[in-house]
C-alpha positions in Angstrom: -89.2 115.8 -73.3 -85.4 115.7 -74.1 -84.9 112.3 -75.4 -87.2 109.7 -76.7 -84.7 106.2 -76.3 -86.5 104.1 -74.5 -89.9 103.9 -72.1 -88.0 105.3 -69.5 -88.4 108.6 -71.2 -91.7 108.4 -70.8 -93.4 109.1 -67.4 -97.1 107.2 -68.0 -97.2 105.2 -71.6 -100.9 104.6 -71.5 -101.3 108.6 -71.1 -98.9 108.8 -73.9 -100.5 106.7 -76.3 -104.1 108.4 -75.4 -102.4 111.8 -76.5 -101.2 109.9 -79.7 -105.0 108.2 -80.3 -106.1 112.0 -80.1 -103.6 113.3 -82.4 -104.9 110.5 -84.9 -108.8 111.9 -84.7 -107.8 115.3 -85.0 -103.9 115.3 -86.9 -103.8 118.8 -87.2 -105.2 120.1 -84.6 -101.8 121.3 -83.7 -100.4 122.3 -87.0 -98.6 125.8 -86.0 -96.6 124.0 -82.8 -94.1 123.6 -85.6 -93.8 126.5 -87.2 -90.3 127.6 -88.0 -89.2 124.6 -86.7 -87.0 121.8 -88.3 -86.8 118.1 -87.6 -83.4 116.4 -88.9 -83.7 112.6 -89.7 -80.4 111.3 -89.7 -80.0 107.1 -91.5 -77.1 104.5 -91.4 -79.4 102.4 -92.4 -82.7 101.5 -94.8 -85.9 103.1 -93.5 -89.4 102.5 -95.0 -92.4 103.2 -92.6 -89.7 105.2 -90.0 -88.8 107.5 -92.3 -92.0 108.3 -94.2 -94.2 108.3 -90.7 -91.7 110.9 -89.0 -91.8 112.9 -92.0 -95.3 113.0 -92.1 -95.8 113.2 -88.2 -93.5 116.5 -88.0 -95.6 118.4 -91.5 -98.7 117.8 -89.6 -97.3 119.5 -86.9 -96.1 122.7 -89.4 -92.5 121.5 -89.3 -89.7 121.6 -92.1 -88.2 118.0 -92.4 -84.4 117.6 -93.9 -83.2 113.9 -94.6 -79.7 112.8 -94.5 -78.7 109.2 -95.5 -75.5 108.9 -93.6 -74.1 105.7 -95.6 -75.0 107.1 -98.7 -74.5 111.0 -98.9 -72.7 112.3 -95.5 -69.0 111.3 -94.8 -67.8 108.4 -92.8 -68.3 109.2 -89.2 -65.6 108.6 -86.2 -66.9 107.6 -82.7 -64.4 106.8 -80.9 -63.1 109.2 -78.5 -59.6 110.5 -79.1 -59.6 108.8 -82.5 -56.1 109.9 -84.6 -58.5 110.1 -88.0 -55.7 108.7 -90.4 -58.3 106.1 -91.7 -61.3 106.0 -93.4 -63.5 108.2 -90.9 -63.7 111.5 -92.4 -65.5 113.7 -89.8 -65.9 113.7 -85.9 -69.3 113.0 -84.5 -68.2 115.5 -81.9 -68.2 118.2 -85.0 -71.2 116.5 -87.3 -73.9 116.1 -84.8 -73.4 119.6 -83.4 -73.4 121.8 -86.5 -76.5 119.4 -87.2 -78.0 120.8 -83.8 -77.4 124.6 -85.3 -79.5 123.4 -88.5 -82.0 121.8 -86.5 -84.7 122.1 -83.6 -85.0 118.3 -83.0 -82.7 115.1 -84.5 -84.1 111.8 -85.2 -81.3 109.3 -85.8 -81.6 105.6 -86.8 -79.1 103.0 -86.1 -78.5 99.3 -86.4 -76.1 97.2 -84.6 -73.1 95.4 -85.8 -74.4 91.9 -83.9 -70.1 91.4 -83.1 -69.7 93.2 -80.1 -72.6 92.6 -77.5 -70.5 95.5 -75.1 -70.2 97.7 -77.9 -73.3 97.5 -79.4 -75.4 97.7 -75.8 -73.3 101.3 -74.8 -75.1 102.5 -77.5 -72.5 104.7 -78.9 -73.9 106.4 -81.7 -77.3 107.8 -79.8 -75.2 108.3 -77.2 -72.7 110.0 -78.8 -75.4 112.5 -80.7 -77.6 112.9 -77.4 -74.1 114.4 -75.7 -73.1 116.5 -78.4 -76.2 117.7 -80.9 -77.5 120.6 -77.9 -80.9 119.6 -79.3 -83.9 116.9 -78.4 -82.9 113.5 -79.8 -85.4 110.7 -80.8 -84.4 107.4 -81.6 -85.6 106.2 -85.0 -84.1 102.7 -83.7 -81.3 102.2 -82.0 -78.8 99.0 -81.7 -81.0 97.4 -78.7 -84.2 99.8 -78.8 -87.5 100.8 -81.3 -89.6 102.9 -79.0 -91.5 104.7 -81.9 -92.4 101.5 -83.0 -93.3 99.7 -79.4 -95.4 103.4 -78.9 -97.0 102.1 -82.0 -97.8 98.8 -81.0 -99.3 100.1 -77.8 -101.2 102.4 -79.8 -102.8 99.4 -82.1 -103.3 97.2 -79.0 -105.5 99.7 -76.8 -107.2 101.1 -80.3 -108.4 97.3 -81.0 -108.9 95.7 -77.3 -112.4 96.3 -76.5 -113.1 94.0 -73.7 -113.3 95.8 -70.4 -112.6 94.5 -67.2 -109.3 92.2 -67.7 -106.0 92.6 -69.3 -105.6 91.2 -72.8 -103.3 88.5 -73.2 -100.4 89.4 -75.4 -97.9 86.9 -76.8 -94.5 87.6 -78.3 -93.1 85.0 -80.3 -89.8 84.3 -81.7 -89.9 83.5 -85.4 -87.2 81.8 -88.5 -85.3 84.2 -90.4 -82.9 83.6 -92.9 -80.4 85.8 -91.1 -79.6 87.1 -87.7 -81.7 89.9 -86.8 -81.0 92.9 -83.9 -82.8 92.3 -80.4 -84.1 96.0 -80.4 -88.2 95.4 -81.7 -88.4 92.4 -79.5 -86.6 94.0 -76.2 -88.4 97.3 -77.0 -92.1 95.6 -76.8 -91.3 93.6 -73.8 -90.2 96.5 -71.9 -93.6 98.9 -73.3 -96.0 95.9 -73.2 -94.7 95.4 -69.2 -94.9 99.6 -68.3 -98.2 99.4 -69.8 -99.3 96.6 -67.2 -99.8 94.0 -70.2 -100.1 90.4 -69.4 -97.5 89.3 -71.1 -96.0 85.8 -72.4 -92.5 85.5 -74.3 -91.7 82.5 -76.7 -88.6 81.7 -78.1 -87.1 78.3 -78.6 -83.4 78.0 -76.4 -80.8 80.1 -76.6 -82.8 82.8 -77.7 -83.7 84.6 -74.5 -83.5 87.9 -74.5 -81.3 90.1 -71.8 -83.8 90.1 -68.5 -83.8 93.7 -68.2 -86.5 93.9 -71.0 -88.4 90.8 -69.7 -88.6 90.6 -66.1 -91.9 90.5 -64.9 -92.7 88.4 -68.5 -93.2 84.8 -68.5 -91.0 82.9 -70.6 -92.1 80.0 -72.3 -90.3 77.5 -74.4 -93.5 75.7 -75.9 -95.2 77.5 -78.9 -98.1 75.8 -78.7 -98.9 76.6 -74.9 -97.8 80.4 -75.0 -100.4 80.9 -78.0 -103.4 79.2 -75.7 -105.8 82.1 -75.7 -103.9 84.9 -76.8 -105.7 88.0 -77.7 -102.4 89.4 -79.1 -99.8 87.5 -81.1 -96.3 90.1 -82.2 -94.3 87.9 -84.4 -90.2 88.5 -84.2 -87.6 87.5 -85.1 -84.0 88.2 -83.5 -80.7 87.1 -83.1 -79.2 85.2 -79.3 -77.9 87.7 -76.8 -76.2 85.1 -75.0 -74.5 83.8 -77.7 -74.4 86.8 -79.2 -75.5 87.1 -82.8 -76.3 84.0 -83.4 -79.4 82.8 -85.0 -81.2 79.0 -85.3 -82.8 77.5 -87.8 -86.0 76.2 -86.8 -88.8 76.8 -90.0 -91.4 74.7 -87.5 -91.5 78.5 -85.3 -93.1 80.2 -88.4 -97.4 81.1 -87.0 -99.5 79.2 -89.4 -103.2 79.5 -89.1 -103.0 75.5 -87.8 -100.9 77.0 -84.9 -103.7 79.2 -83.5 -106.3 76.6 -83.1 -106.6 77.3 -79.8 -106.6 81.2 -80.0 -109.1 82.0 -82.5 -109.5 85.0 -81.7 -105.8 86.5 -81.2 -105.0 89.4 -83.2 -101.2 88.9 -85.5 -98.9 91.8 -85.0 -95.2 92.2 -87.1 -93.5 95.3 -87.5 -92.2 94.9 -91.1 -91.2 94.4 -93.3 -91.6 90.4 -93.2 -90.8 87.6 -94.9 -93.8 86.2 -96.0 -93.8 82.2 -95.8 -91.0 82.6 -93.7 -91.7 84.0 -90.6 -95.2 84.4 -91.1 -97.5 82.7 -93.8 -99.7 84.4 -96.2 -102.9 83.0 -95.0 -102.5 84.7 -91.4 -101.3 88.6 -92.8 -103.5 88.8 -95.8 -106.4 87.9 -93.0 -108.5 89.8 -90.7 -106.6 88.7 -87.9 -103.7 91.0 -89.3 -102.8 94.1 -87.8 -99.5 95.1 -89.3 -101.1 97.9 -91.8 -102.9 99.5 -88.7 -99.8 99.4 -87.0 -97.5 100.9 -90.0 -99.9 103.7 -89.8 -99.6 104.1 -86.1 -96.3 105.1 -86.6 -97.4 108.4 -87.9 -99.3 109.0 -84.4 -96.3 107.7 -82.7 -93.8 109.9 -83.9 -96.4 112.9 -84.0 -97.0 112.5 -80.3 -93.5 112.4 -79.9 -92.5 115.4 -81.2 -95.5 117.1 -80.2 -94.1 116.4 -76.4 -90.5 118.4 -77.8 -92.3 121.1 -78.9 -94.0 122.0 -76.2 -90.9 122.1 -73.9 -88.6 123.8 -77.0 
């Protein structure tokens, strides 16, 4: 494995996320693959459970991890090819991301869009840019449209808690109120690794929030709350921002999952990739209750990102 962007980098996800649910009962089982090895993890932006899982992933696997926090400590980047740098860009990514490919065996690099430019932010410019010129495996920490690692850790969480053989679960994703516009990246990531995976999947969103079709087709869409919750075993609470009208947001507090909502699914497990917005998005009741799976899949992310690397390694 060369790059880790998007499901398409993956040949089979439900082999994938088997490797991963062995990594997790046996984590260092494969401690020396690392050795000698360094993973860079390169943020323009905050990182909680991204940053702390990958670190932890890669010193399982006998890796040396170096941070850089782009906005904060590295120089102001230029992307933009044939750029006369008599701005406020500093240094070339054409120069940064390969002397970071000298320094390291494998770059992870994180990266939110700006939500102004739909064209600009869907070229995907800055993973593109480092894929092209860091000589070295790339994995996207998040990208302006994409969050494998974390839909690889929502597949994990799904198929480690599903324990009904013999049909699909049902799995639900569900716009949710913000109180600002969000990226499109968690919600188009899950919808394209829920449908690889052969999930039955449902999409709610009120309208104007439909997301671009090549992450949904094969989903169906549904515009009703209270019918796309009927019977789901699975419930991924997100928000994000139109794509249509791109960047904008609605304000619609009646979207936020209550326990009242799920009436008729009292079964269906709540999924959010956090950090959330308690009472906002999602109330108290339903993710301090068992139905809540957001800790066990915060701590997927370590298996995601272990299995990840694990796959570079192999091939370095």
């Amino acid at each position: 494995m060369r790059k880790f962007t998007s499901v398409k980098d993956v040949p089979d996800v439900l082999s994938l996320s088997d490797e991963a649910l062995a990594l997790k009962n046996a984590p260092f089982s494969q401690e020396g693959l690392g050795k000698h090895k360094t993973l860079g993890l390169i943020f323009m932006n905050p990182s909680l459970r991204t940053r702390i899982s990958s670190q932890k992933a890669a010193t399982s696997l006998g890796m040396e991890v170096m941070v850089l926090n782009v906005d904060k400590e590295g120089w102001a980047l230029e992307f933009r090819e044939g750029a006369i740098m008599n701005g406020t860009t500093v240094e070339h990514v054409k120069d940064a991301a390969a002397a970071m490919g000298r320094y390291c065996d494998i770059i992870g690099i994180r990266c939110f869009p700006g939500l102004q430019n739909r064209e600009e932010d869907y070229a995907e410019i800055i993973l593109n840019q480092f894929i092209r010129y860091a000589g070295v495996p790339v994995i996207s920490l998040e990208s302006a449209t994409l969050h494998p690692l974390q839909s690889l850790a929502d597949l994990i969480t799904i198929r480690e808690t599903w324990k009904e053989s013999g049909r699909k679960p049902k799995v639900v994703l569900t716009w949710a109120p913000h109180i600002k516009a969000l990226p499109q990246a968690v919600a188009n990531s899950f919808a394209e690794w829920m449908l690889a995976a052969g999930m039955d999947l449902s999409i709610t969103h009120p309208p104007g929030m439909e997301l671009k079709e090549d992450f949904t087709r094969g989903a169906r869409i549904i515009h009703h709350q209270d019918e796309a919750l009927q019977d789901a075993d699975f419930i991924y609470v997100k928000n994000w921002s139109s794509y249509q009208d791109y960047g904008h947001t609605l304000h619609q507090p009646e979207w936020m999952l209550t326990e009242e909502k799920l009436r008729h699914s009292s079964l269906g497990k709540i999924m959010h990739c956090l950090p959330v917005r308690r009472n906002v998005e999602l109330s108290d009741e339903l993710l301090d209750s068992a139905r809540s799976l957001v800790i066990s899949q915060a701590d997927n992310r370590i298996w995601a990102a272990q299995v990840v690397l694990k796959k570079m390694l192999d091939n370095l």
